[in-house]
SEFIZA-3560 file (N, C-alpha, C; in Angstrom, 3 decimals):
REM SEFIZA-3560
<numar><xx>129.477</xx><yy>189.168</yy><zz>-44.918</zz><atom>N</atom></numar>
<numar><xx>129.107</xx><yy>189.418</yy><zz>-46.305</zz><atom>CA</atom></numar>
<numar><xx>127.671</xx><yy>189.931</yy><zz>-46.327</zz><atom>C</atom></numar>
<numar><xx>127.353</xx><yy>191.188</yy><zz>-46.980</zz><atom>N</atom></numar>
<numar><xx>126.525</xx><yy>191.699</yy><zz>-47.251</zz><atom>CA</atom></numar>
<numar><xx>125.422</xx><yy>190.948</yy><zz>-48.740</zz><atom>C</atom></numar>
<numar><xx>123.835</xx><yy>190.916</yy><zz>-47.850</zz><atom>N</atom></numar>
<numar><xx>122.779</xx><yy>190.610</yy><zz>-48.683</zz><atom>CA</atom></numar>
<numar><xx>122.321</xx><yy>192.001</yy><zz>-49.354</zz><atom>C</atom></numar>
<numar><xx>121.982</xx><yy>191.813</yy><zz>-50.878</zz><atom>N</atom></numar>
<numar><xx>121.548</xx><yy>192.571</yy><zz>-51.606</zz><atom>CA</atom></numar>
<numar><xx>120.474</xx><yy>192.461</yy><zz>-52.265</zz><atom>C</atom></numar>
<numar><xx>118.952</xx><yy>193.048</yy><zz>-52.549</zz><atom>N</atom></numar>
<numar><xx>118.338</xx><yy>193.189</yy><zz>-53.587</zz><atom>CA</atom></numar>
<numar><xx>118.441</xx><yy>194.481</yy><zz>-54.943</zz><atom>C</atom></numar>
<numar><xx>118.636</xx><yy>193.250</yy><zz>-55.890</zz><atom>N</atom></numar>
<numar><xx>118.361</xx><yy>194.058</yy><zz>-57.086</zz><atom>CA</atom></numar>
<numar><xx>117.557</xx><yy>194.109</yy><zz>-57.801</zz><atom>C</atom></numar>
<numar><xx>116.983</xx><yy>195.495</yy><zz>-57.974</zz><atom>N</atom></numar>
<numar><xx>115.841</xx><yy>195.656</yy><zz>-58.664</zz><atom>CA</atom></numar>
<numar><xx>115.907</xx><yy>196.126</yy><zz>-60.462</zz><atom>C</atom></numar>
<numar><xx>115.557</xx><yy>195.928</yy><zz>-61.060</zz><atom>N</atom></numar>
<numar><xx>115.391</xx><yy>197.038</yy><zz>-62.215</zz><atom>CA</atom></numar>
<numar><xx>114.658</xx><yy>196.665</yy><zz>-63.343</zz><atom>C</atom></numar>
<numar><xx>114.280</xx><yy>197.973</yy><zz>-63.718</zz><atom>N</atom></numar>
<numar><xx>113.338</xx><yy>197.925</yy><zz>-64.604</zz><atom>CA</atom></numar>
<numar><xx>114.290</xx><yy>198.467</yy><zz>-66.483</zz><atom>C</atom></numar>
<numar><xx>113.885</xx><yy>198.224</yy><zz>-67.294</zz><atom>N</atom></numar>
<numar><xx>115.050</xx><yy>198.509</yy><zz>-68.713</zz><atom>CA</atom></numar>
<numar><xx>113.921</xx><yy>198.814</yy><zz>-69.139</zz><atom>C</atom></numar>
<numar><xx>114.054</xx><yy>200.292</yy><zz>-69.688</zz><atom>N</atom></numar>
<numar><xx>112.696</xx><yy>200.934</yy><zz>-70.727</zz><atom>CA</atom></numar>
<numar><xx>113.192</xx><yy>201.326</yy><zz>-72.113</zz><atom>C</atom></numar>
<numar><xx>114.428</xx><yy>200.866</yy><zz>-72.696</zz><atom>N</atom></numar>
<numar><xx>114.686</xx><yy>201.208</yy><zz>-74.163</zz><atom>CA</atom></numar>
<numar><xx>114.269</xx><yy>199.822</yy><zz>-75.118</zz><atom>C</atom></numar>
<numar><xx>113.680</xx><yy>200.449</yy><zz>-75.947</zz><atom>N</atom></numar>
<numar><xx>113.000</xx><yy>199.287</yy><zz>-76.996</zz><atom>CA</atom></numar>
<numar><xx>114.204</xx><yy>198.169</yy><zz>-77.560</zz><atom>C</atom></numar>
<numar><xx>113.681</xx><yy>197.116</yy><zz>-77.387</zz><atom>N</atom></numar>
<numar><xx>115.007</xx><yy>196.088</yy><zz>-77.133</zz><atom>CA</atom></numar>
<numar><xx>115.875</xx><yy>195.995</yy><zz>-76.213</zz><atom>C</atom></numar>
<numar><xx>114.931</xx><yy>195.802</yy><zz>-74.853</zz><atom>N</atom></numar>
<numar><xx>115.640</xx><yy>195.896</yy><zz>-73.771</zz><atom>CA</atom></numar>
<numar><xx>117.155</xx><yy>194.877</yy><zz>-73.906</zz><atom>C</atom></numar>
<numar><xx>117.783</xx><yy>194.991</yy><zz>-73.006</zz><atom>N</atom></numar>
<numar><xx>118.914</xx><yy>193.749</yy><zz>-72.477</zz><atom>CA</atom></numar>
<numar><xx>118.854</xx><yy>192.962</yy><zz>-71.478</zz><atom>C</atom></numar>
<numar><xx>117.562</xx><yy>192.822</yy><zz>-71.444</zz><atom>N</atom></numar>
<numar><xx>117.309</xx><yy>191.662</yy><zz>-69.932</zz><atom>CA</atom></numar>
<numar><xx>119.240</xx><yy>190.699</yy><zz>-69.544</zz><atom>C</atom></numar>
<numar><xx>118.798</xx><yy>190.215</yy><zz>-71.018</zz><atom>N</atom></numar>
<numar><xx>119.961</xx><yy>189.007</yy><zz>-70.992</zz><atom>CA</atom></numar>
<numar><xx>121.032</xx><yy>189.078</yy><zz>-70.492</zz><atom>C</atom></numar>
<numar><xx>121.964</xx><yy>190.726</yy><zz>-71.235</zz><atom>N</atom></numar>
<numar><xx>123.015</xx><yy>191.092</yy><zz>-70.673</zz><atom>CA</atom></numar>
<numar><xx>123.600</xx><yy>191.097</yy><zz>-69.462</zz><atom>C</atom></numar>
<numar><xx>122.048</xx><yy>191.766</yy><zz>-68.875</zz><atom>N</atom></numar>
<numar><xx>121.762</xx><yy>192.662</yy><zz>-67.261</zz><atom>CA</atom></numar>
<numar><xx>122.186</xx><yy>190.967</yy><zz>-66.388</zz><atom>C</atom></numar>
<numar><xx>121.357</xx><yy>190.016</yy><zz>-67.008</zz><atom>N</atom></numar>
<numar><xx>121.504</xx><yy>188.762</yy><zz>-66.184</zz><atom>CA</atom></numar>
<numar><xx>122.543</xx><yy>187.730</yy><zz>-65.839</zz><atom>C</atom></numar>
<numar><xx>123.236</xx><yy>187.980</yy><zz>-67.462</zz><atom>N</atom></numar>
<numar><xx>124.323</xx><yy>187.172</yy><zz>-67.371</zz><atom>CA</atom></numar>
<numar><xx>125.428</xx><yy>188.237</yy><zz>-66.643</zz><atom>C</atom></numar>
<numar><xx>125.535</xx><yy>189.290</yy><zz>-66.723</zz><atom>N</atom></numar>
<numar><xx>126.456</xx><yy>190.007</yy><zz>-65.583</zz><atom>CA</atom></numar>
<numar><xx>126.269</xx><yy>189.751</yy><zz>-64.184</zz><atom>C</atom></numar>
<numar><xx>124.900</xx><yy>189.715</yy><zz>-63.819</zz><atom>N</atom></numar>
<numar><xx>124.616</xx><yy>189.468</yy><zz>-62.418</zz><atom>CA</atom></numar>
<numar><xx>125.653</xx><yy>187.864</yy><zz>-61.696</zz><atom>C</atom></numar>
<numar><xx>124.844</xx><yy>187.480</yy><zz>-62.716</zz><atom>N</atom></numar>
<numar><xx>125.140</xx><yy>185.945</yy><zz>-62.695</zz><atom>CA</atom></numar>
<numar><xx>126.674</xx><yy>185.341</yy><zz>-62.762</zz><atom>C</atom></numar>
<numar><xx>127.173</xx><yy>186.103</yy><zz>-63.274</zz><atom>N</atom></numar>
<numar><xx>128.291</xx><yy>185.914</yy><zz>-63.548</zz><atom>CA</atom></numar>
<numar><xx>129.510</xx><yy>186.493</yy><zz>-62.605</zz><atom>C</atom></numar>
<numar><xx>129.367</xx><yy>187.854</yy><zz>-61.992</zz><atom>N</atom></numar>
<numar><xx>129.833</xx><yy>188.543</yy><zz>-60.978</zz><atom>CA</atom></numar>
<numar><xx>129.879</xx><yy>187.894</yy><zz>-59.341</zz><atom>C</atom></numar>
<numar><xx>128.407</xx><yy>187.289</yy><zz>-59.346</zz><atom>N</atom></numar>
<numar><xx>127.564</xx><yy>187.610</yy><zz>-58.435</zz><atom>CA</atom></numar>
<numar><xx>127.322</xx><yy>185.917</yy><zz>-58.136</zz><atom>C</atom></numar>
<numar><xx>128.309</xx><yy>184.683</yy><zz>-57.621</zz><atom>N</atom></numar>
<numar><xx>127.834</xx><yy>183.253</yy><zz>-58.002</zz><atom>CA</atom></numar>
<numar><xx>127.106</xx><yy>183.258</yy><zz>-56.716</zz><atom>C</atom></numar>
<numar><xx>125.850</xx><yy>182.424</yy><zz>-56.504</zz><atom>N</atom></numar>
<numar><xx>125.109</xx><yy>182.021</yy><zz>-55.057</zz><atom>CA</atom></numar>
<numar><xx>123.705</xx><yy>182.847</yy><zz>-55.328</zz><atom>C</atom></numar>
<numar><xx>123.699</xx><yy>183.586</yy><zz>-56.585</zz><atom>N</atom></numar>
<numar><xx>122.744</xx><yy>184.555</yy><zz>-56.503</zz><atom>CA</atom></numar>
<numar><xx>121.209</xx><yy>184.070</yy><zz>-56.690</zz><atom>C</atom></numar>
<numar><xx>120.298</xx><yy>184.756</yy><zz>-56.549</zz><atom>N</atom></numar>
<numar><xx>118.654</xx><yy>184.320</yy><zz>-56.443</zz><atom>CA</atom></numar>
<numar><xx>118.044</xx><yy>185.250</yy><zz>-57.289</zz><atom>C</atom></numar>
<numar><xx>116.922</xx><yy>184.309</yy><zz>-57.612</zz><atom>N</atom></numar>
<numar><xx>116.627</xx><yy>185.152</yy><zz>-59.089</zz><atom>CA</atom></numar>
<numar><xx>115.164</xx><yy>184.291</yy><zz>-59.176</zz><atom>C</atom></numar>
<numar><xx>114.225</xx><yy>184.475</yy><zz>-58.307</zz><atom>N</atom></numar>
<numar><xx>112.939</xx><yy>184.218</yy><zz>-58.211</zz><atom>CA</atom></numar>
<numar><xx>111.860</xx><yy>184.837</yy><zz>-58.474</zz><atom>C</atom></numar>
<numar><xx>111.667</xx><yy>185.668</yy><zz>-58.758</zz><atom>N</atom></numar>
<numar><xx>110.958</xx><yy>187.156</yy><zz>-59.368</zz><atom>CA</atom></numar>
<numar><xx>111.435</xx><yy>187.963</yy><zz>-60.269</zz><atom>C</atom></numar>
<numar><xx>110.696</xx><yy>187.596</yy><zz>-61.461</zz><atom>N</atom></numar>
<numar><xx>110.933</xx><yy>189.011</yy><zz>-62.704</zz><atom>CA</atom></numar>
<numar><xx>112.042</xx><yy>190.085</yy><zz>-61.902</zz><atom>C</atom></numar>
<numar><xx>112.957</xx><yy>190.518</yy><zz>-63.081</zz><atom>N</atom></numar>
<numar><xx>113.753</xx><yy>191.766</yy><zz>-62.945</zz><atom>CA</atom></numar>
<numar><xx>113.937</xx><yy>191.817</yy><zz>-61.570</zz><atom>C</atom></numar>
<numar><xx>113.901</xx><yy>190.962</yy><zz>-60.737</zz><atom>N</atom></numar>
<numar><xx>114.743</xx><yy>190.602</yy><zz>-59.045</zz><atom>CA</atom></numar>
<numar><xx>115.291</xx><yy>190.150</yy><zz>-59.034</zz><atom>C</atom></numar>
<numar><xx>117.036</xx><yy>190.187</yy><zz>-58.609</zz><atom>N</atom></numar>
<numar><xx>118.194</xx><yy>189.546</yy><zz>-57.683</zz><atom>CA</atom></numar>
<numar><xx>118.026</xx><yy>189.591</yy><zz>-56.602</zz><atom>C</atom></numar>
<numar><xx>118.494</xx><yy>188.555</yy><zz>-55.704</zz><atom>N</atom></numar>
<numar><xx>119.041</xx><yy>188.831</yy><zz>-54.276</zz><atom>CA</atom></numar>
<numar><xx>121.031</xx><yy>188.433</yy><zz>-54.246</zz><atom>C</atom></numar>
<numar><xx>121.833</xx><yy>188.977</yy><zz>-54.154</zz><atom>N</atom></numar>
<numar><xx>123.393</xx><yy>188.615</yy><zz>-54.314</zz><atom>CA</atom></numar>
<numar><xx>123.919</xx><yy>188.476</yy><zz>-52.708</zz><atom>C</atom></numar>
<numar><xx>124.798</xx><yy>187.573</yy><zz>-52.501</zz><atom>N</atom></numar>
<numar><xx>125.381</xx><yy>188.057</yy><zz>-51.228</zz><atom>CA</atom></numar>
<numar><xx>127.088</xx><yy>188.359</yy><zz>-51.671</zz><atom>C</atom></numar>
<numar><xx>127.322</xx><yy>189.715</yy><zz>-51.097</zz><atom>N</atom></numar>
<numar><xx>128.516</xx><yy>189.765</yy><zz>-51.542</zz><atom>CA</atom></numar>
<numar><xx>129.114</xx><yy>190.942</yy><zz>-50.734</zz><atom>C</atom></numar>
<numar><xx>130.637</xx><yy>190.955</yy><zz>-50.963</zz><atom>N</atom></numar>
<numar><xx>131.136</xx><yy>192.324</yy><zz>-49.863</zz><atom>CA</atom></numar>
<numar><xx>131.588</xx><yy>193.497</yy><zz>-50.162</zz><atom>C</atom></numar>
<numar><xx>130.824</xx><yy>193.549</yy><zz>-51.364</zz><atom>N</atom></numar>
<numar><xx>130.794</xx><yy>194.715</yy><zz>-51.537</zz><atom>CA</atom></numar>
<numar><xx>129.615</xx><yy>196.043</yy><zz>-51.256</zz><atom>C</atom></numar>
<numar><xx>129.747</xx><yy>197.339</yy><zz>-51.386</zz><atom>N</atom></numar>
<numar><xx>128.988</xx><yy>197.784</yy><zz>-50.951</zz><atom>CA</atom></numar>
<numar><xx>127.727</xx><yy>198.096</yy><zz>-51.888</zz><atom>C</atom></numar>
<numar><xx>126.280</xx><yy>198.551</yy><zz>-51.337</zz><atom>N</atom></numar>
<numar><xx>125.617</xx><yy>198.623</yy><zz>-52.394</zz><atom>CA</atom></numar>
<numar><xx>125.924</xx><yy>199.477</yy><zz>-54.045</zz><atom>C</atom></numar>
<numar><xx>126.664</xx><yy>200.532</yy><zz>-53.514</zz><atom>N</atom></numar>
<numar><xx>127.466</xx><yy>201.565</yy><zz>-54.593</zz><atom>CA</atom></numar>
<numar><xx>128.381</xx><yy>200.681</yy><zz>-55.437</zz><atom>C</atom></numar>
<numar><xx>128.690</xx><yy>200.035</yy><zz>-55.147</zz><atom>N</atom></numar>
<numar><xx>129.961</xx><yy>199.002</yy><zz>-56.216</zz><atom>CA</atom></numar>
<numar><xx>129.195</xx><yy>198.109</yy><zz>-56.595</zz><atom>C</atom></numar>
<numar><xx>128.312</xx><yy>197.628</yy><zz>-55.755</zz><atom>N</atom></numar>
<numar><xx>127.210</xx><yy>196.423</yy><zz>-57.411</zz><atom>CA</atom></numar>
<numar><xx>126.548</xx><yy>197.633</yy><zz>-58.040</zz><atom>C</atom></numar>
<numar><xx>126.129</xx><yy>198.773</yy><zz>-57.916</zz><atom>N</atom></numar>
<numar><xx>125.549</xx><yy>199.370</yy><zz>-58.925</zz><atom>CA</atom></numar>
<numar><xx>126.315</xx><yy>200.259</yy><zz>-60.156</zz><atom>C</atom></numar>
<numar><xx>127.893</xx><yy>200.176</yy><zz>-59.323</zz><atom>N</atom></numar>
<numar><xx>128.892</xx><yy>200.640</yy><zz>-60.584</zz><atom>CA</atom></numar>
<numar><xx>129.139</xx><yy>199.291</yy><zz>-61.541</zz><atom>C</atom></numar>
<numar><xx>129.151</xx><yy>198.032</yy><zz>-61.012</zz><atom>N</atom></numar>
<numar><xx>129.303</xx><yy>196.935</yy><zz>-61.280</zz><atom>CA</atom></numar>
<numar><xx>128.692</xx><yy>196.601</yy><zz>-62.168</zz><atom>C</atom></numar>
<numar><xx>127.070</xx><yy>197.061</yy><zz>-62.273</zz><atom>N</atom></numar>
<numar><xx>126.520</xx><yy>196.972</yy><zz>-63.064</zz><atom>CA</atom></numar>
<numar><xx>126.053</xx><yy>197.956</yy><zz>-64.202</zz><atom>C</atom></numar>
<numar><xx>126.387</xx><yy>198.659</yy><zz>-63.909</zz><atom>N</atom></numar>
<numar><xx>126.333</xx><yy>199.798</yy><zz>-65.350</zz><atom>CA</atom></numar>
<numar><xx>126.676</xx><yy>199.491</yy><zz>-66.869</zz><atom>C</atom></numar>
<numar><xx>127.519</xx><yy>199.105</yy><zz>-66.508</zz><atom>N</atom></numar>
<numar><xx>127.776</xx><yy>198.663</yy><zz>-68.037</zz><atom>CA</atom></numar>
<numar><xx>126.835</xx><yy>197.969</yy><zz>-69.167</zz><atom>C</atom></numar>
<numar><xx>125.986</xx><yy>197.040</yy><zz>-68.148</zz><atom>N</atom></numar>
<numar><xx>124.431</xx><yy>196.691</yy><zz>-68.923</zz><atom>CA</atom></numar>
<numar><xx>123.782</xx><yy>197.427</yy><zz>-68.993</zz><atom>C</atom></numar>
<numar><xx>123.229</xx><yy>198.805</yy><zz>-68.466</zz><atom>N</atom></numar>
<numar><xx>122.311</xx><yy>199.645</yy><zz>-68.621</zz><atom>CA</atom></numar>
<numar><xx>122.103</xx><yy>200.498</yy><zz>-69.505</zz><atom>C</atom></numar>
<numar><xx>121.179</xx><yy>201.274</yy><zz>-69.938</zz><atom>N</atom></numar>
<numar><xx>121.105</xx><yy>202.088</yy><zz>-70.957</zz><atom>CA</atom></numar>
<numar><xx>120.567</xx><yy>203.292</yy><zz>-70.172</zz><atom>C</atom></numar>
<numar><xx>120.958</xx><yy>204.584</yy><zz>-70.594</zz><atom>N</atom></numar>
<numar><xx>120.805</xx><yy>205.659</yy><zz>-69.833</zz><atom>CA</atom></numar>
<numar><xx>119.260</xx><yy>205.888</yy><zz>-69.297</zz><atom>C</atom></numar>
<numar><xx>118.491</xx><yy>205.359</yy><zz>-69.426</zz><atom>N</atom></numar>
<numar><xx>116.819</xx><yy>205.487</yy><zz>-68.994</zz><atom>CA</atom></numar>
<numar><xx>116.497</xx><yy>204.662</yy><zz>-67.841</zz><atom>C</atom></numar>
<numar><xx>117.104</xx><yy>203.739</yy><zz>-68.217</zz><atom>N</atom></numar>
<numar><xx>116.910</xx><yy>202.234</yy><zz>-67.177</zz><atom>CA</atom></numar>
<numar><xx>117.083</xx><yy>202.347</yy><zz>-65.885</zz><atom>C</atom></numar>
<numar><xx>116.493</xx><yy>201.757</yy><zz>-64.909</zz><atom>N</atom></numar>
<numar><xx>116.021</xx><yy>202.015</yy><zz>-63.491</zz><atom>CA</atom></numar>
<numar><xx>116.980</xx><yy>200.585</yy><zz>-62.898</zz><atom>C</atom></numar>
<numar><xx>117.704</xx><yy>201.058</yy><zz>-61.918</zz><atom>N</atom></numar>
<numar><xx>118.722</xx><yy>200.405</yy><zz>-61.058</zz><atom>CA</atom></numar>
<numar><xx>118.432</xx><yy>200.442</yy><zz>-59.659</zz><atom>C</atom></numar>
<numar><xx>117.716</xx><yy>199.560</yy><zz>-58.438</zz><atom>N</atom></numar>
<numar><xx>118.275</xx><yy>199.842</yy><zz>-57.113</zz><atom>CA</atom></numar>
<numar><xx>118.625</xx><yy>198.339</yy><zz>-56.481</zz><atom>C</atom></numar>
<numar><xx>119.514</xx><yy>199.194</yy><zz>-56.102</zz><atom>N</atom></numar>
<numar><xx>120.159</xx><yy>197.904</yy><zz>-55.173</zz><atom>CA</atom></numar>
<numar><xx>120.122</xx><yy>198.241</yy><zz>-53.590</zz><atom>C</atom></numar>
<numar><xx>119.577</xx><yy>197.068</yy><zz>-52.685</zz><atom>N</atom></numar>
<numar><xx>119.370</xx><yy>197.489</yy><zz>-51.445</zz><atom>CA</atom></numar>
<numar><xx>119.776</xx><yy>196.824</yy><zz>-50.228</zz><atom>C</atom></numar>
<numar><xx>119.989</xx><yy>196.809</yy><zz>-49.046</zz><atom>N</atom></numar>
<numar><xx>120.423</xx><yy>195.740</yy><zz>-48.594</zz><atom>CA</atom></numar>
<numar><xx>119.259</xx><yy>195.083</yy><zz>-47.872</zz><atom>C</atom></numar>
<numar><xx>119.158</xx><yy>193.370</yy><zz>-47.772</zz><atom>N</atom></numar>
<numar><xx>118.308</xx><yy>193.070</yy><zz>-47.109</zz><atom>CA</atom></numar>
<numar><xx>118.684</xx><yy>191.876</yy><zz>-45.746</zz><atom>C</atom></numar>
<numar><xx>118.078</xx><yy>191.778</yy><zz>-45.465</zz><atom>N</atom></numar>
<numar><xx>118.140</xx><yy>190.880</yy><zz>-44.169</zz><atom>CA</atom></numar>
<numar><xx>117.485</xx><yy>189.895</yy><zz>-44.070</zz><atom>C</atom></numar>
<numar><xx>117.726</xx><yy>189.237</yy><zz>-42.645</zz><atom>N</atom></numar>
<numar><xx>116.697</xx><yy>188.109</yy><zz>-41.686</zz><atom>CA</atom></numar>
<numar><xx>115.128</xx><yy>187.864</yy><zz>-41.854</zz><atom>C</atom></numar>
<numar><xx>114.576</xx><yy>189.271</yy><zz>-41.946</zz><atom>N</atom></numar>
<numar><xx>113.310</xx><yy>189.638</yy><zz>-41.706</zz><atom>CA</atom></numar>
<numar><xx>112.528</xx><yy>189.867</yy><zz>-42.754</zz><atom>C</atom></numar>
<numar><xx>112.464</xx><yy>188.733</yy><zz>-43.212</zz><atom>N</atom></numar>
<numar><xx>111.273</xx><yy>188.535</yy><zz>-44.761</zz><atom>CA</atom></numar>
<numar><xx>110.162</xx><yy>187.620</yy><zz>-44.544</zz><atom>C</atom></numar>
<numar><xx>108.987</xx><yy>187.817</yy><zz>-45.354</zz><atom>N</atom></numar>
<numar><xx>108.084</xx><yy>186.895</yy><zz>-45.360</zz><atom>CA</atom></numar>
<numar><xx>107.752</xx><yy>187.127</yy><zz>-46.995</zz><atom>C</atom></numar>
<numar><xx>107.199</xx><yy>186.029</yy><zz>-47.309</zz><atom>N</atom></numar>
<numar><xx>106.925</xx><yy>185.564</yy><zz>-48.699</zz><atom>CA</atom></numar>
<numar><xx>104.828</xx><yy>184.908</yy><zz>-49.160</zz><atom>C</atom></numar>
<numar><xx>105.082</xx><yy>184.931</yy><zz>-50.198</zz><atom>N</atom></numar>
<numar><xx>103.777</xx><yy>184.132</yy><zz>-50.608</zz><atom>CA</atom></numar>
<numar><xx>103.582</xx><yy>183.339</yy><zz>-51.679</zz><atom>C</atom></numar>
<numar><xx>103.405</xx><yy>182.189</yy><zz>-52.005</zz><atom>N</atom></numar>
<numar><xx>103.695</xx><yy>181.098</yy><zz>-52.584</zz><atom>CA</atom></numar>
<numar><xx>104.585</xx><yy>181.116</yy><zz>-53.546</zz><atom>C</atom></numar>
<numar><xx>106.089</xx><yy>181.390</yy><zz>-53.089</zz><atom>N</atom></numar>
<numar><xx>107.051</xx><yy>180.999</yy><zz>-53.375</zz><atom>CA</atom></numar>
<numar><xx>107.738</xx><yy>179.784</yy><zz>-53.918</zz><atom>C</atom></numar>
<numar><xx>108.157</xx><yy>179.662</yy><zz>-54.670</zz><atom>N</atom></numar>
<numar><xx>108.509</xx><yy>177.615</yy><zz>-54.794</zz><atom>CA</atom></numar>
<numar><xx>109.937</xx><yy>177.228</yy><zz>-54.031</zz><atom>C</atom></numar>
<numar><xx>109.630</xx><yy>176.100</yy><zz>-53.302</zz><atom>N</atom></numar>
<numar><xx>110.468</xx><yy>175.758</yy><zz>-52.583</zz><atom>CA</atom></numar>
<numar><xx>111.953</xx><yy>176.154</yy><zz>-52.251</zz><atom>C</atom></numar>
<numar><xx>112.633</xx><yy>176.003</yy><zz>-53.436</zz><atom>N</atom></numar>
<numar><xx>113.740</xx><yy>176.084</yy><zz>-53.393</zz><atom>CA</atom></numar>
<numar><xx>114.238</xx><yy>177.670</yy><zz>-53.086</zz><atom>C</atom></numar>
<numar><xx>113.315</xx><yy>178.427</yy><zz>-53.829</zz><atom>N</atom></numar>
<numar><xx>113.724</xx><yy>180.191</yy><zz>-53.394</zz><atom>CA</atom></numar>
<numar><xx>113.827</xx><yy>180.578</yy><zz>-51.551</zz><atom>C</atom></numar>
<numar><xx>112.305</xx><yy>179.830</yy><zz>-50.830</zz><atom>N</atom></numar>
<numar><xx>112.026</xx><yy>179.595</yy><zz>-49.562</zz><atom>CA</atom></numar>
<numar><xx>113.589</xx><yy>179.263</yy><zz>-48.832</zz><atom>C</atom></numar>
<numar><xx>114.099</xx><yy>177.949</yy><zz>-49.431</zz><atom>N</atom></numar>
<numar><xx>115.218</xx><yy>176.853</yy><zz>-48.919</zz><atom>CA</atom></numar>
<numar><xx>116.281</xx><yy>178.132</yy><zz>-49.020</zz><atom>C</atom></numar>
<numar><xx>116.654</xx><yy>178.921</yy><zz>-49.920</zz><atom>N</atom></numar>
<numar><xx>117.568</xx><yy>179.780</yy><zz>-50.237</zz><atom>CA</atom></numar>
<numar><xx>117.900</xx><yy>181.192</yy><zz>-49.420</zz><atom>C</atom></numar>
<numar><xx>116.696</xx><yy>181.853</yy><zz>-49.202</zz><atom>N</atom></numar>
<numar><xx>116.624</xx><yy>182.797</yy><zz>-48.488</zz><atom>CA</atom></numar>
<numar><xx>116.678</xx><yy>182.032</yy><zz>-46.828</zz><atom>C</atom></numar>
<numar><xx>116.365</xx><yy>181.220</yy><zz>-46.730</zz><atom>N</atom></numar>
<numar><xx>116.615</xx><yy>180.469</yy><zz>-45.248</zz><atom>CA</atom></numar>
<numar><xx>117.877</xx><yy>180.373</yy><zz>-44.936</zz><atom>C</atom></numar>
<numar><xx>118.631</xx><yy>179.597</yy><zz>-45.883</zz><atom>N</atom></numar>
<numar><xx>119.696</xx><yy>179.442</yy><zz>-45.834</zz><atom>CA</atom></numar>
<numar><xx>121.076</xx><yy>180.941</yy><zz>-45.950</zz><atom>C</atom></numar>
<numar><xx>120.554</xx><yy>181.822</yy><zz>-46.697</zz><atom>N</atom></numar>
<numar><xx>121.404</xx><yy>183.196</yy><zz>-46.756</zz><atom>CA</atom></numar>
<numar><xx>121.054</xx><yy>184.270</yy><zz>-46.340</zz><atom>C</atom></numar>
<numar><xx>119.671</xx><yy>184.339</yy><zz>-45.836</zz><atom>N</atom></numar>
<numar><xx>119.819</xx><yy>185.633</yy><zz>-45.507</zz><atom>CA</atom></numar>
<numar><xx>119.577</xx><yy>185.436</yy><zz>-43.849</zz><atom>C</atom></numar>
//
């Protein structure tokens, strides 16, 4: 199963943070969500299908990437449990 970061930024006035999140969240169970407008998902699909996956929250301006990530991270004062998480999945 493939690790993912999702990034994005929503630039129409009255963004949909909420939408964008509860889709993630909802698609996407195990997911990490430790940083503003950041996911990390693990899932088997490919990066192209979480970003069709997620379209439906977006508004035509809005900035989408999804990437794959790995083993090889380092962090900076992170709170515990995000640390415990990425240890544990990626």
């Amino acid at each position: 199963m493939a690790a993912y970061l999702i990034g994005y930024d929503l630039h129409k006035l009255g963004q949909r943070y909420e939408a964008l999140k509860a889709l993630i969240e909802r698609l996407y169970p195990g997911w990490w969500h430790c940083l503003d407008s950041t996911y990390i998902i693990k899932t088997p699909l490919t990066a192209a299908q979480v970003r069709d996956s997620l379209h439906s929250a977006l508004d035509g301006n809005d900035v989408l990437l999804v990437i794959p990530v790995g083993s090889a991270w380092a962090s900076l004062n992170l709170p515990q449990n995000c640390v415990d998480w990425l240890n544990k999945n990626l």
